[in-house]
Backbone as JSON Lines, residues from 0, in Angstrom:
{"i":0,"aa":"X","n":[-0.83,101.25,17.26],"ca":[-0.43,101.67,18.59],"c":[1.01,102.19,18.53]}
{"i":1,"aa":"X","n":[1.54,103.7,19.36],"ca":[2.63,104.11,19.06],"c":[3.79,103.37,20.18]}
{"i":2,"aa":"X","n":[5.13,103.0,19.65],"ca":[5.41,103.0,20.2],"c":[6.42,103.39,21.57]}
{"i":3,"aa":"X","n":[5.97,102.78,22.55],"ca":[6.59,103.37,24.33],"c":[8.02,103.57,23.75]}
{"i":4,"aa":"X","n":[8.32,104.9,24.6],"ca":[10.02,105.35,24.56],"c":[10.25,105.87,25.71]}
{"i":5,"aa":"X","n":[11.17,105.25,27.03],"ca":[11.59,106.25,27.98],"c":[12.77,106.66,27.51]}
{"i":6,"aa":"X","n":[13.37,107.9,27.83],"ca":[14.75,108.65,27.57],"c":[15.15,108.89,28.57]}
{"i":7,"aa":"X","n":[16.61,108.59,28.53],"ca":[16.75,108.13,29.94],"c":[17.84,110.03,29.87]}
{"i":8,"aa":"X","n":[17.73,110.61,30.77],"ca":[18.0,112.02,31.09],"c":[19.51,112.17,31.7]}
{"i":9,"aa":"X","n":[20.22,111.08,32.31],"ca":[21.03,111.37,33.27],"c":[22.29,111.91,32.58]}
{"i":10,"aa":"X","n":[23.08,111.44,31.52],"ca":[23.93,111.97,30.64],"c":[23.96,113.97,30.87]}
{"i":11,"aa":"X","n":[23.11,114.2,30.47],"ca":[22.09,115.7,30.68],"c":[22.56,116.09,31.93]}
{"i":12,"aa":"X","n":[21.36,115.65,32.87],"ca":[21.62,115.89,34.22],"c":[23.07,116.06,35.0]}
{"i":13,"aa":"X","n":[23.83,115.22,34.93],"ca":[25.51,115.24,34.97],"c":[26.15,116.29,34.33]}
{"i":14,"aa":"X","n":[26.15,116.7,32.75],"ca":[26.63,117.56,32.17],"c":[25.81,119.25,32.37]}
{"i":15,"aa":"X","n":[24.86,119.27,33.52],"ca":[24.12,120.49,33.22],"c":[25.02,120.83,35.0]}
{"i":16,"aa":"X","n":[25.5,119.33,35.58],"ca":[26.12,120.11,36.9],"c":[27.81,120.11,36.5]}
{"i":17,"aa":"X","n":[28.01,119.63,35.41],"ca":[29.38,119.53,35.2],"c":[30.02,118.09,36.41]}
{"i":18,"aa":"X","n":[29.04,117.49,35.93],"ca":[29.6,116.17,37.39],"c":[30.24,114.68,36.72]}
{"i":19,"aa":"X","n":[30.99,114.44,36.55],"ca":[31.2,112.83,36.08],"c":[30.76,112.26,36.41]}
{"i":20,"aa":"X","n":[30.79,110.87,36.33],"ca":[30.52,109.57,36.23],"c":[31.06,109.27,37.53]}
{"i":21,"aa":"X","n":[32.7,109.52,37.5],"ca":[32.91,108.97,38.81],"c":[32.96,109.9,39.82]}
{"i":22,"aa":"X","n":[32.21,111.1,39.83],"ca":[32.11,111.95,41.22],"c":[30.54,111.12,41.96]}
{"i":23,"aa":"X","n":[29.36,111.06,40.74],"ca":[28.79,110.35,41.11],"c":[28.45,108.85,41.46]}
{"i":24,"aa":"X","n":[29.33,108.46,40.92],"ca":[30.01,106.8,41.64],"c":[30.3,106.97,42.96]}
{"i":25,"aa":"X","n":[30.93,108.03,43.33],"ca":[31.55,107.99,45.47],"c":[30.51,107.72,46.25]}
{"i":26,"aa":"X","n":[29.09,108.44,45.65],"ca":[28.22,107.89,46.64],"c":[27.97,106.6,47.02]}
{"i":27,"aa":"X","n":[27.68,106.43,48.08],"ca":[27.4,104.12,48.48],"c":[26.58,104.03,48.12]}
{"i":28,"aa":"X","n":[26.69,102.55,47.19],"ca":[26.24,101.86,46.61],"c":[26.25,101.8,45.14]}
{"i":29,"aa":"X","n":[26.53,103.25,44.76],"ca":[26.43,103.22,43.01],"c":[27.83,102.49,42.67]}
{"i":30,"aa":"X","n":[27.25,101.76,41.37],"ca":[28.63,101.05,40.72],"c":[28.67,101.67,39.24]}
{"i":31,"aa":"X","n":[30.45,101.83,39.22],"ca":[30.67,103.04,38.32],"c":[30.05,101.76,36.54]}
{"i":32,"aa":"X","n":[30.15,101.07,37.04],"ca":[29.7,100.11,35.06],"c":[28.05,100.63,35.25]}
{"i":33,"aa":"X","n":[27.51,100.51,36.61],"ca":[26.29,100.55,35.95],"c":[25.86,102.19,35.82]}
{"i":34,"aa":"X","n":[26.56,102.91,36.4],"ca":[26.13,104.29,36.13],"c":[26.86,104.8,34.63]}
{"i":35,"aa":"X","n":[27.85,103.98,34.46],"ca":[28.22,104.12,32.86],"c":[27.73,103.75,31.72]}
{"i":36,"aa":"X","n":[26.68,102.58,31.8],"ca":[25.99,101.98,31.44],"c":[24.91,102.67,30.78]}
{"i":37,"aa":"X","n":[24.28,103.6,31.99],"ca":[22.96,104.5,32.35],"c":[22.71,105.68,31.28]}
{"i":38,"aa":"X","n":[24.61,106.08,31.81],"ca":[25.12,107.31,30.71],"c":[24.98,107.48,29.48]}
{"i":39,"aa":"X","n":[25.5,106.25,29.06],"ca":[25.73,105.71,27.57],"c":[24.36,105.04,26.92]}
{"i":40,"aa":"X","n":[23.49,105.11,27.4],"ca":[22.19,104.59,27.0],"c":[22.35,103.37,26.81]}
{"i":41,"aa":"X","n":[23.22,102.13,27.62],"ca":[23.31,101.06,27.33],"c":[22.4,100.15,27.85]}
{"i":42,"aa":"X","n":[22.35,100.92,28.87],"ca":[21.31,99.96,30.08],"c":[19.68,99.22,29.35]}
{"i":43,"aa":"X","n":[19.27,98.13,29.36],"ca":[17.83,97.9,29.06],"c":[16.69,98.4,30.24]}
{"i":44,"aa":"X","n":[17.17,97.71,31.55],"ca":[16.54,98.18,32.47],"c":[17.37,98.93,33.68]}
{"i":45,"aa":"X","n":[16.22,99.6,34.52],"ca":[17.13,100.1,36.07],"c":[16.36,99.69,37.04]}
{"i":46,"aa":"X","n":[16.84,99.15,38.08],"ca":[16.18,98.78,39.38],"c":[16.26,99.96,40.19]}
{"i":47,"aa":"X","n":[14.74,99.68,41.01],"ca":[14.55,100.72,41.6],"c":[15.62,101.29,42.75]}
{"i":48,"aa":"X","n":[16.08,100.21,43.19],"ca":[16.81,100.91,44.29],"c":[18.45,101.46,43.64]}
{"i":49,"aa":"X","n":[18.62,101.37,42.2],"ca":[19.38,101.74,41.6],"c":[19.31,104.01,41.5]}
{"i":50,"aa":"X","n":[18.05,103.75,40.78],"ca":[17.15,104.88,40.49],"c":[17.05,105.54,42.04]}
{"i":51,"aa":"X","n":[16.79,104.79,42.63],"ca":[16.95,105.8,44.35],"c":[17.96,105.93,44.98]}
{"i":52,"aa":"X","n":[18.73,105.69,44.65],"ca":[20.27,106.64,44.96],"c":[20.8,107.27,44.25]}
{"i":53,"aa":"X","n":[20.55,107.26,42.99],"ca":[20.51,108.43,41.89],"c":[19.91,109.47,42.34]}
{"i":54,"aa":"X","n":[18.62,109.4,42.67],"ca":[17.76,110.08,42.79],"c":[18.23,111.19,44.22]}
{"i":55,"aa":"X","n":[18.81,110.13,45.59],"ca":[18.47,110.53,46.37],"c":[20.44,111.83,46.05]}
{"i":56,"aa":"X","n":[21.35,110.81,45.25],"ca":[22.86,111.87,45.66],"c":[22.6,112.75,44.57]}
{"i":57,"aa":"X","n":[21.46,112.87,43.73],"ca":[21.67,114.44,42.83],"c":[20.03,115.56,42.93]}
{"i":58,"aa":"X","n":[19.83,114.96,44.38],"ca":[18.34,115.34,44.88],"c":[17.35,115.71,44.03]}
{"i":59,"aa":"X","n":[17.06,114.91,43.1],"ca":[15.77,115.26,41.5],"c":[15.13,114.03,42.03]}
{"i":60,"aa":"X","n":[13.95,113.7,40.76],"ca":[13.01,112.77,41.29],"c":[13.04,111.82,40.18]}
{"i":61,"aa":"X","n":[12.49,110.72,40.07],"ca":[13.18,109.97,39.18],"c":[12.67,110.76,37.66]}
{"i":62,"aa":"X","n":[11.41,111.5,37.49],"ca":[11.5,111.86,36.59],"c":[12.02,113.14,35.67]}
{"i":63,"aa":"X","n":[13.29,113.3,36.64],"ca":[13.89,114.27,35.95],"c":[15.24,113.43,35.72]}
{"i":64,"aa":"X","n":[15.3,111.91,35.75],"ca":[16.1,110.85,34.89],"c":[15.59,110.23,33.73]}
{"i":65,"aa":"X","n":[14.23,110.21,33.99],"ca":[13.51,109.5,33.02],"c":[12.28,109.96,32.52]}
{"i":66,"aa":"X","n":[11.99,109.89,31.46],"ca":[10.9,110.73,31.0],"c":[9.97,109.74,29.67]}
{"i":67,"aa":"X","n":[9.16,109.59,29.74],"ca":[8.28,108.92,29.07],"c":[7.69,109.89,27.76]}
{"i":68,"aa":"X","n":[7.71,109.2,26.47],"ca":[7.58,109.91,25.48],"c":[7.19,108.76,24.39]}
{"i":69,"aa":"X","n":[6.15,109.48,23.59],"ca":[5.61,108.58,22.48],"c":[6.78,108.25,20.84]}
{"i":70,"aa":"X","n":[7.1,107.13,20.64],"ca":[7.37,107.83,19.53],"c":[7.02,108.36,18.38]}
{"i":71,"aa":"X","n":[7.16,109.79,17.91],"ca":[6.42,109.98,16.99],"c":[6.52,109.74,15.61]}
{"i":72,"aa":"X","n":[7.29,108.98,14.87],"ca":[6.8,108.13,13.91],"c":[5.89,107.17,13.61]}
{"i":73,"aa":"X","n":[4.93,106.99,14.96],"ca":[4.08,106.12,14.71],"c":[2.78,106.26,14.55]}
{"i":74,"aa":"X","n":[2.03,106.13,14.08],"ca":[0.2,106.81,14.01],"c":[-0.29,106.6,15.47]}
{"i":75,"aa":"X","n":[-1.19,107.17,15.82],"ca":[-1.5,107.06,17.1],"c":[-3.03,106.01,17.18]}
């Protein structure tokens, strides 16, 4: 069985609007560790209502943060 990989997109997303970390921190509620976190691929998990204010201050849907992908080193 291969295994699950989400990639988390937002790093991307930020650098394709030219936006930081902390322009997108001003919006309420985001906290700049955990959107740094996000950036840096540190994060293990994201809560949803994390992901929906992401979602809602750079108007994409969550899966243009996150994207589900096999990995392919593994036999299927």
């Amino acid at each position: 069985m291969p295994d699950i990989m989400i990639v988390n997109r937002l790093s991307r997303l930020l650098g394709d609007r030219r936006m930081s970390i902390a322009e997108l921190q001003r919006q309420p509620g985001l906290s700049y560790v955990t959107l740094h976190n996000l950036y840096s691929d540190k994060s293990r998990r994201v809560d949803f209502e994390t992901l929906n204010k992401i979602c809602r201050a750079l108007s994409v849907q969550p899966g243009d943060i996150l994207e589900y992908t096999a990995d392919r080193g593994s036999a299927p």
